[in-house]
C-alpha atoms as a printed R data frame, in Angstrom:
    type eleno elety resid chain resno       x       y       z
1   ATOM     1    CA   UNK     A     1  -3.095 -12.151 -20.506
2   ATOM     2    CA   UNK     A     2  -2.213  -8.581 -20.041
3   ATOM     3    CA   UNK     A     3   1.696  -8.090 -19.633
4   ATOM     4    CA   UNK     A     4   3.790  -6.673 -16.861
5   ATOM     5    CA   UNK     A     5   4.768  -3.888 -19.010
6   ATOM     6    CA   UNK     A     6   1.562  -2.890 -20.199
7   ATOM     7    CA   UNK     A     7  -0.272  -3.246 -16.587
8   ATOM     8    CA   UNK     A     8   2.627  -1.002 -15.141
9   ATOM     9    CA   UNK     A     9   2.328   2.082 -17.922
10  ATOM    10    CA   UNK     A    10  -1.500   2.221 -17.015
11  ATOM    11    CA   UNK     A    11  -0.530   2.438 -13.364
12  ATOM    12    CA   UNK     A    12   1.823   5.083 -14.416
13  ATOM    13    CA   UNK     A    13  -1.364   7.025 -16.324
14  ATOM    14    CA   UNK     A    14  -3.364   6.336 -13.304
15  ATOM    15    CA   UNK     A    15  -0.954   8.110 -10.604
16  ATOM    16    CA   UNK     A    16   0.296  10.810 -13.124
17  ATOM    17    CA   UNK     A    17  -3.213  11.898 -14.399
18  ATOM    18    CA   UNK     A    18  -4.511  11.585 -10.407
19  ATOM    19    CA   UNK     A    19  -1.643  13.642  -9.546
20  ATOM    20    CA   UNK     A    20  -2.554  16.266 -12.083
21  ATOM    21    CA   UNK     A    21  -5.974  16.000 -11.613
22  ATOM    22    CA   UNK     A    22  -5.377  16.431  -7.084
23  ATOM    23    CA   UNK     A    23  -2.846  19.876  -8.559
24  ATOM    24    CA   UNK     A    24  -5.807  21.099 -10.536
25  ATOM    25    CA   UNK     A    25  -7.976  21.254  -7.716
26  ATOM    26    CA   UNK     A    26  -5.562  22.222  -5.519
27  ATOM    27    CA   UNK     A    27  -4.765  25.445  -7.926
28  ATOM    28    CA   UNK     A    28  -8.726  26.124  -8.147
29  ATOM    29    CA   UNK     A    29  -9.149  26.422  -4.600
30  ATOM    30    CA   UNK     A    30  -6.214  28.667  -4.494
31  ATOM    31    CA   UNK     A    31  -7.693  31.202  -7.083
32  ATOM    32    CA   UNK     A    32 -11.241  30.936  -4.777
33  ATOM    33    CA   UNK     A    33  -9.254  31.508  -1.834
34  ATOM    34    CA   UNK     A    34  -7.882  34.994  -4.453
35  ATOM    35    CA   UNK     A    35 -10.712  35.943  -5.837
36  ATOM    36    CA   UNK     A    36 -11.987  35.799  -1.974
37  ATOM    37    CA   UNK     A    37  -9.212  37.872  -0.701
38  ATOM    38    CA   UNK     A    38  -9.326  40.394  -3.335
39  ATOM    39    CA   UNK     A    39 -12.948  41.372  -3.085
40  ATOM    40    CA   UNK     A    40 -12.357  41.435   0.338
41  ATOM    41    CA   UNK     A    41  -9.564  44.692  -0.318
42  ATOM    42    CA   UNK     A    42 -11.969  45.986  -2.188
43  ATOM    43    CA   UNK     A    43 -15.067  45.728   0.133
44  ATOM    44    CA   UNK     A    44 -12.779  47.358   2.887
45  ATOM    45    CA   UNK     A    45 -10.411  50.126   0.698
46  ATOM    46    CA   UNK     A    46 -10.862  53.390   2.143
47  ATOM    47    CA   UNK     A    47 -10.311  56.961   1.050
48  ATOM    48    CA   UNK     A    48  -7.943  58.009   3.633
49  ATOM    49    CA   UNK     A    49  -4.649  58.125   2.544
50  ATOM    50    CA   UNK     A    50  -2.824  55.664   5.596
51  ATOM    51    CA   UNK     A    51  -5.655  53.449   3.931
52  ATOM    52    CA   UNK     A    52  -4.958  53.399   0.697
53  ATOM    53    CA   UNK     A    53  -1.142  52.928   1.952
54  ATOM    54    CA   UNK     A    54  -2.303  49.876   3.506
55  ATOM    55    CA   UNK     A    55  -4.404  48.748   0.699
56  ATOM    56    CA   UNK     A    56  -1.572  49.463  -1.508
57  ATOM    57    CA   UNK     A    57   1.033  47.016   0.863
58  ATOM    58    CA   UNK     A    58  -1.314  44.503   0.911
59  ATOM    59    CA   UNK     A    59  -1.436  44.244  -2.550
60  ATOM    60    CA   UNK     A    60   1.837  44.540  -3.451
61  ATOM    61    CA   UNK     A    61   2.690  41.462  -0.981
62  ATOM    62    CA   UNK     A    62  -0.460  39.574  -3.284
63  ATOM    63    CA   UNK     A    63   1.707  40.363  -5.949
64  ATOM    64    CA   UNK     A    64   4.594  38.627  -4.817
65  ATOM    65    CA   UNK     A    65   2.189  35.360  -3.676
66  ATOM    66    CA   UNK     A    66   0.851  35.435  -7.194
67  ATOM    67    CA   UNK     A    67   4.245  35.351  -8.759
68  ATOM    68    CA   UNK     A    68   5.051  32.046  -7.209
69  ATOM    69    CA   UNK     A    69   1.558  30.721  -7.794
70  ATOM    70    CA   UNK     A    70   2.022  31.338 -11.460
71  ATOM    71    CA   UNK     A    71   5.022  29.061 -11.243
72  ATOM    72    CA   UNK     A    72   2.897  26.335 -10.040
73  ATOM    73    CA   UNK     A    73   0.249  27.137 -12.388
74  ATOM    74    CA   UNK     A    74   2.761  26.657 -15.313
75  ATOM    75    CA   UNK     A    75   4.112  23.377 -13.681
76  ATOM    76    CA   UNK     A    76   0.403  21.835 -13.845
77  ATOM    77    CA   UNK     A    77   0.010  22.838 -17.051
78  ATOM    78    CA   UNK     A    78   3.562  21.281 -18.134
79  ATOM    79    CA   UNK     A    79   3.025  17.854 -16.222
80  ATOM    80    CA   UNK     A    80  -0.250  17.828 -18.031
81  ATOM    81    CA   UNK     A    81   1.782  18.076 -21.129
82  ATOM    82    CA   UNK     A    82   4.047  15.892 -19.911
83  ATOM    83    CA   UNK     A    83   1.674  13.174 -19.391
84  ATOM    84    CA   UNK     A    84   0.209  13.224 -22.745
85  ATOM    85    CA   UNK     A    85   3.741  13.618 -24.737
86  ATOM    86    CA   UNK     A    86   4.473   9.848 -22.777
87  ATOM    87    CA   UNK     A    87   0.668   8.840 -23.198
88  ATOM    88    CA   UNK     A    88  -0.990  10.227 -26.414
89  ATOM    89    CA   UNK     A    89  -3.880   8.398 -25.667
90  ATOM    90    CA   UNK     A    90  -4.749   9.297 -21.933
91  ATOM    91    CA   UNK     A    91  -7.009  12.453 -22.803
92  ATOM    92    CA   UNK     A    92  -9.091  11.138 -25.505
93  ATOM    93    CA   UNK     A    93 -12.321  12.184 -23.669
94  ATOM    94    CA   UNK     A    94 -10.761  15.682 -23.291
95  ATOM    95    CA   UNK     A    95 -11.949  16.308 -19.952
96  ATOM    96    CA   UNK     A    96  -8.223  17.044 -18.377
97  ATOM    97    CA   UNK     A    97  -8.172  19.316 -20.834
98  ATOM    98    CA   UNK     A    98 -11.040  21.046 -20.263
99  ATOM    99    CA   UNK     A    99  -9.876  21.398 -16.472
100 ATOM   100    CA   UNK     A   100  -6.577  23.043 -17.472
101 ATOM   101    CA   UNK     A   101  -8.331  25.452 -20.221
102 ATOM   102    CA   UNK     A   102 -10.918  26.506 -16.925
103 ATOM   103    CA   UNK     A   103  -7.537  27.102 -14.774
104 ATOM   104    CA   UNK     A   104  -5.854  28.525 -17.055
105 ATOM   105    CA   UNK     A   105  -8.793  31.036 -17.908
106 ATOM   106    CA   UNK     A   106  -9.427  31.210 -14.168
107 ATOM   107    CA   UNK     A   107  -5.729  32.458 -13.335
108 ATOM   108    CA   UNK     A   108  -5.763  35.065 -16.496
109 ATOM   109    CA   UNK     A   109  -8.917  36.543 -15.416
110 ATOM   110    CA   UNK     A   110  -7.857  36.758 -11.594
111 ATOM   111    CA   UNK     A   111  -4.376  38.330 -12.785
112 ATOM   112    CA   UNK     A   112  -6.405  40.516 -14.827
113 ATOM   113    CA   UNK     A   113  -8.888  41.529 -11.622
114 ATOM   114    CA   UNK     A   114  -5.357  41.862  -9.554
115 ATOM   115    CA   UNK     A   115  -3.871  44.310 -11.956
116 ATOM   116    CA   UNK     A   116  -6.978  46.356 -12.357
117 ATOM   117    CA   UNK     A   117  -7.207  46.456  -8.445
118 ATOM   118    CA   UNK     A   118  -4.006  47.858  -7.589
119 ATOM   119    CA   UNK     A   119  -4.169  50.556 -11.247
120 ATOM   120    CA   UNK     A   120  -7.583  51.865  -9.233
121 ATOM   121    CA   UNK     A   121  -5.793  52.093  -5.973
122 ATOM   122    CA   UNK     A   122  -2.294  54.003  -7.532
123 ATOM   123    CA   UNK     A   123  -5.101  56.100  -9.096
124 ATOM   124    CA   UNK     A   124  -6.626  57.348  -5.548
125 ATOM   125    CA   UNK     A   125  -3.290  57.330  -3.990
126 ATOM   126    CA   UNK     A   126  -2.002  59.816  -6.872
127 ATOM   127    CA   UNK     A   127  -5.193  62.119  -6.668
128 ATOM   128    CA   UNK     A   128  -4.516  62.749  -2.949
């Protein structure tokens, strides 16, 4: 017979990895929603000035939304960690792994696409 103690840590595993897992997807449709918004400022930049402005201002309020996303980026990544430090065994197929290494290279890239984004637009603004 199983014991009380035992049952109860694997309902602990259960909620904490769900809860990880529900984050993860959470934080993926976030960087869609991005990636969405950001080839959307692209698709619409113009090469007036009052629309690069705009452009510009839009971005720089991104910014700030990616700031705190990064936050809860990190805290997925640490309750992952978390998770396994109390329960070496819970990841032995790797797979919540996996999911955090695609977010993780999912956030640097759209970071990356971000930065690049607002360098071309500084670059039109200062050849006006």
């Amino acid at each position: 017979m199983l014991s009380r103690d035992f049952i109860f840590r694997m309902d602990n595993i259960h909620v904490s990895w769900r809860n990880v897992d529900e984050a993860i997807k959470r934080a993926l449709k976030m960087i869609t929603d991005h990636e969405r918004f950001l080839i959307e400022i692209k698709r619409t930049s113009g090469d007036g000035l009052q629309s690069i402005r705009n452009e510009y201002k839009s971005l720089e309020n991104f910014k700030r939304t990616l700031e705190n996303d990064d936050k809860e980026i990190k805290q997925i990544t640490n309750n992952y960690s978390e998770v396994l430090r109390l329960y070496p065994s819970a990841d032995t197929n790797g797979e919540m792994r996996s999911r955090i290494k695609e977010l993780n290279n999912r956030w640097e890239t759209l970071n990356e696409t971000f930065h690049e984004t607002l360098k071309n637009v500084l670059k039109k603004y200062l050849s006006f």
